[in-house]
Residue, then its C-alpha position, 0 to 999 in steps of 0.5 A: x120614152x114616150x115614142x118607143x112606148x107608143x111604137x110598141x102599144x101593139x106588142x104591149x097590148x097583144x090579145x090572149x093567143x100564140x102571138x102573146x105566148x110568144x112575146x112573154x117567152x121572149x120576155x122570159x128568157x131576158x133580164x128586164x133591167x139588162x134589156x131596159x138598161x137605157x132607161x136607166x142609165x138616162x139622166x135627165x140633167x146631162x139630157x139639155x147638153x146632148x141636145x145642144x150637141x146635136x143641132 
């Protein structure tokens, strides 16, 4: 969570202008909790068996 956050400071943090009007259309035209579904869907106790698998 913390690497796609930091990956996306520079669009998160875009100055007043064409870029940022741009990125809030995108963002308008998507349903936040579709988009953001992994978010949700991650739980943290099956997380520690994933990682396990993958070593």
């Amino acid at each position: 969570m913390q690497d796609v956050s930091h990956a996306r400071s520079h669009v998160n943090h875009l100055p007043d202008g064409p870029e940022q009007q741009a990125r809030d259309k995108s963002f308008a035209d998507a349903d936040p909790l579709v988009a953001n579904g992994w978010i949700y869907a991650y739980d943290p106790e099956d997380a520690p068996a994933q990682t396990a698998d993958t070593r």
